[in-house]
C-alpha positions as CSV (number, residue, x, y, z in Angstrom):
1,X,11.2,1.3,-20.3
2,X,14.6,0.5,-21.7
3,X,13.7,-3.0,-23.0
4,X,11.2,-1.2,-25.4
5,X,13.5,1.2,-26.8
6,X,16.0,-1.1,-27.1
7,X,13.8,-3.8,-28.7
8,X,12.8,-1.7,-31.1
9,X,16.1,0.0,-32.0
10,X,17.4,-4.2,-32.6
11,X,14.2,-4.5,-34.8
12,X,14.9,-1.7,-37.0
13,X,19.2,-1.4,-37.2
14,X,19.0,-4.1,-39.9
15,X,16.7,-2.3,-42.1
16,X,19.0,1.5,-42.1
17,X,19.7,2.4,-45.2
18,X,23.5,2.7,-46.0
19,X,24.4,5.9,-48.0
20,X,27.4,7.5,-49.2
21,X,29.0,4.5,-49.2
22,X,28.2,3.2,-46.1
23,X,31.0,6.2,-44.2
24,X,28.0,7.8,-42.0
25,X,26.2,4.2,-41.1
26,X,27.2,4.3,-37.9
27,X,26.0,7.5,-37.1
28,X,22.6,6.9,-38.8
29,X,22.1,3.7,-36.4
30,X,23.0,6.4,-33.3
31,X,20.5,8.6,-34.6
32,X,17.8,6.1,-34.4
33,X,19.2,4.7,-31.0
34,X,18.9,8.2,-29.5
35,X,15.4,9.0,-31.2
36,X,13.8,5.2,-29.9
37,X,15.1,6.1,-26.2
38,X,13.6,9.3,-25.9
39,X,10.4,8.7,-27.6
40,X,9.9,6.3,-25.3
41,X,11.6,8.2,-22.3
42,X,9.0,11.0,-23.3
43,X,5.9,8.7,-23.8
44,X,7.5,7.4,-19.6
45,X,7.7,10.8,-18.5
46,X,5.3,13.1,-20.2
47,X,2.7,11.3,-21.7
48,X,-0.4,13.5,-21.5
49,X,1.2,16.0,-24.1
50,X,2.6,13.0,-25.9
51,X,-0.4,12.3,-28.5
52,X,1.1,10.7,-31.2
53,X,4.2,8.7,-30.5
54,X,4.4,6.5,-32.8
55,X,3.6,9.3,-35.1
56,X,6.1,11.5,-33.8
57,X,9.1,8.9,-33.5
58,X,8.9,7.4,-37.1
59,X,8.8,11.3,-38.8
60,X,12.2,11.6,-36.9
61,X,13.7,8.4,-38.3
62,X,12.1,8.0,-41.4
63,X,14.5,9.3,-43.6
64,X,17.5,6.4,-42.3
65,X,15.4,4.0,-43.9
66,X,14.5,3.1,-47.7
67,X,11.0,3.7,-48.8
68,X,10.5,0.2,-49.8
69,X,10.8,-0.6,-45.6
70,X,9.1,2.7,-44.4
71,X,5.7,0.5,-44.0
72,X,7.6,-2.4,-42.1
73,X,9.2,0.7,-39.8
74,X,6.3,2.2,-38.6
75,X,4.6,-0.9,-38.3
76,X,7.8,-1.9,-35.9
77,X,7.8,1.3,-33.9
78,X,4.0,1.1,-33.2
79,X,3.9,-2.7,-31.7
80,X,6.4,-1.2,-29.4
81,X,5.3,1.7,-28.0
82,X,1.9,-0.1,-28.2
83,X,3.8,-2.6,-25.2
84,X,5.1,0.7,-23.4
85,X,1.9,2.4,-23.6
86,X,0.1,-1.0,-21.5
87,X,2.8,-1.6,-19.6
88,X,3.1,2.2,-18.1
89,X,-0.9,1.5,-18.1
90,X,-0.7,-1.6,-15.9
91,X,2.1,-0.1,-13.5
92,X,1.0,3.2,-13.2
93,X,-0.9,2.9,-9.9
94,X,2.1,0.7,-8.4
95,X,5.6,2.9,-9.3
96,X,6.7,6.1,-9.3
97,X,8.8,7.0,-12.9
98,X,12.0,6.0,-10.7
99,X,10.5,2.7,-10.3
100,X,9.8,3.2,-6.5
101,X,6.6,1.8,-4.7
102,X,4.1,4.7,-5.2
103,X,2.3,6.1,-1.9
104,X,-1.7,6.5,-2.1
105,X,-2.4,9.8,-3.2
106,X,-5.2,10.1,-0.5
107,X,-4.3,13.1,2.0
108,X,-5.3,12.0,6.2
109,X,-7.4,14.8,8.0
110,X,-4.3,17.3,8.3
111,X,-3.4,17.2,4.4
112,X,-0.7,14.7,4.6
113,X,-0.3,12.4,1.7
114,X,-0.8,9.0,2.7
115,X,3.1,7.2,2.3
116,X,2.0,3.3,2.8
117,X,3.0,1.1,-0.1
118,X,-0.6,0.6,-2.6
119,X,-1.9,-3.0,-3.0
120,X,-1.3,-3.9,-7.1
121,X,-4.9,-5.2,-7.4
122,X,-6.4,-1.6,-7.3
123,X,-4.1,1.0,-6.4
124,X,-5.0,1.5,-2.7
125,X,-3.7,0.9,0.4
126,X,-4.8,-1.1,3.4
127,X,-6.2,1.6,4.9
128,X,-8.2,3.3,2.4
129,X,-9.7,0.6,0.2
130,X,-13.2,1.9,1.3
131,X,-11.7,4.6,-1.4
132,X,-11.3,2.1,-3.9
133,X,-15.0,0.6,-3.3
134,X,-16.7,4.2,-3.6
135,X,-14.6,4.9,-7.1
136,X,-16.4,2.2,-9.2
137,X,-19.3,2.8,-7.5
138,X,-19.3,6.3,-8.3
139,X,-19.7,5.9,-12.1
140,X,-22.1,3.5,-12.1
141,X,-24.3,5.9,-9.9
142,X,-23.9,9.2,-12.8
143,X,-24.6,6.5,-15.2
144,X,-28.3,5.9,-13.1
């Protein structure tokens, strides 16, 4: 997740406004370092009581830029957590948050969770793919 936050930060230090003379520009650029990393950290972590974070992200950093680039910002900080948001999406099933190979969440007969490594085509282990059959199958069976 760090190449998004830090893609976006190098996207949008050019365009922070310099005020008072340019003494507190540095810590402006921090400011907006600092909200990009845990915007996205949040959006990694916590994302099911994360609605809005573009939203959220460009009200905290809004006022570092000029209003004339306040359009181009949010436009910025959307494409990119627009990447985070698929790429969490497409590696959800396959790592943990730490990056570590996720287990199957399927518990055997005595309520253990399964700890083989999940297959990156669907989630599922060797051993339960019957699971992953039965899922899509599920839906289309309410549907009927």
């Amino acid at each position: 997740m760090y190449q998004f936050s830090r893609g976006m930060f190098r996207e949008l230090t050019p365009m922070v406004e310099r005020r008072n003379g340019g003494r507190h520009y540095m810590e402006d650029q921090l400011y907006v370092l600092h909200a990009c990393e845990g915007a996205v950290r949040r959006l990694a972590t916590d994302r099911h009581y994360f609605a809005r974070p573009a939203r959220t992200l460009f009200a905290d950093v809004r006022c570092y830029f000029p209003v004339a680039r306040q359009q181009q910002v949010y436009s910025i900080i959307e494409r990119y957590i627009a990447f985070a948001t698929s790429s969490l999406r497409r590696c959800h099933r396959r790592l943990r948050c730490g990056g570590e190979p996720a287990a199957v969440s399927r518990a055997d007969a005595q309520g253990t969770a399964c700890q083989r490594t999940p297959l990156a085509h669907n989630g599922y282990c060797p051993s339960h793919q019957h699971l992953a059959e039965t899922e899509h199958a599920a839906p289309a069976a309410l549907a009927a």
